[in-house]
N, C-alpha and C positions, 0 to 999 in steps of 0.2 A: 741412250739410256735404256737399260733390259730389264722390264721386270721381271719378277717369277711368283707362275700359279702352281702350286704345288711342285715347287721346286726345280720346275722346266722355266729356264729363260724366254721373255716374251718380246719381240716388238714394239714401244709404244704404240696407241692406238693416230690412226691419222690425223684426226682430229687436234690430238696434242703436240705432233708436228708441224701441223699448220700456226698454231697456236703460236710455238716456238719460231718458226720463219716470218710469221708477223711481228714479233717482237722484236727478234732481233732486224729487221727493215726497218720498223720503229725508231729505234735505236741510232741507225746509223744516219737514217733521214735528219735526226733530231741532231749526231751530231756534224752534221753536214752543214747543217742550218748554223749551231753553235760558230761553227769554223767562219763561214759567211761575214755572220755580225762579228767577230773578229778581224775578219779582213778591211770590211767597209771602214770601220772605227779604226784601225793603222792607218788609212788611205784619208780618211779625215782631220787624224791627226797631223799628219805629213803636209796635208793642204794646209792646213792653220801654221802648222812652223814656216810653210814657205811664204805663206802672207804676212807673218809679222817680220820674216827676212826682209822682205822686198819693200815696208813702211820703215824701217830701221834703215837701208840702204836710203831709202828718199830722205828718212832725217838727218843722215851724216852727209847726202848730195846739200842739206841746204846750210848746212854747217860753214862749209866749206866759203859758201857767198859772207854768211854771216860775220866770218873773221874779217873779211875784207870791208866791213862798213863801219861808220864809227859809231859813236853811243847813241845818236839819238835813232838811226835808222835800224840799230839794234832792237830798241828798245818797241818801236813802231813797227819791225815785222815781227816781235813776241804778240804785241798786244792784237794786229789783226790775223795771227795764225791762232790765236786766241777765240780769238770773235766769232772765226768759221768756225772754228771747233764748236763752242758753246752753241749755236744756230742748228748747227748740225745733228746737235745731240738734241734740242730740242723740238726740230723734225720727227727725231726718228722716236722719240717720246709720244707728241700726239699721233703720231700714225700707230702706234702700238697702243695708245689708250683707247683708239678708235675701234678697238679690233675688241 
């Protein structure tokens, strides 16, 4: 950028170029960073869809037992796949009250 003192083009002063090359570093630092927490957060979300893959794979693995048994051992592994669940959520409840 050129000013002009009496009509003769100047230079910026150094000082305003420095100015300007900090900002702009600034800038690119900040969106460097931006790009970053954008990548982590994909890489996040990809771990999460491959872990509700992989629990959905083990429900349709136990599926598969379940047709083969008849009503009452049906109804007896709902009720203790139940039970660990409920226990579990209850753990993980006071360890986080605890906290």
């Amino acid at each position: 950028m050129m000013n002009s003192v009496k009509g003769f083009p100047t230079k910026p002063s150094k000082g305003k170029s420095r100015d300007k090359e900090r900002d702009k570093f600034q800038e690119e630092a900040l969106h460097l960073e931006k790009r970053k927490i954008k990548l982590m957060e994909e890489r996040l979300m990809k771990k999460a869809q491959a872990d509700e893959e992989d629990d959905y794979m083990f429900l349709v693995s136990l599926f598969v037992h379940k047709k083969k048994s008849d009503d009452i051992q049906r109804l007896e592994l709902r009720k203790e796949f139940l039970s660990s669940l409920t226990r579990r959520i209850q753990i993980d409840k006071k360890f986080f009250a605890a906290l």
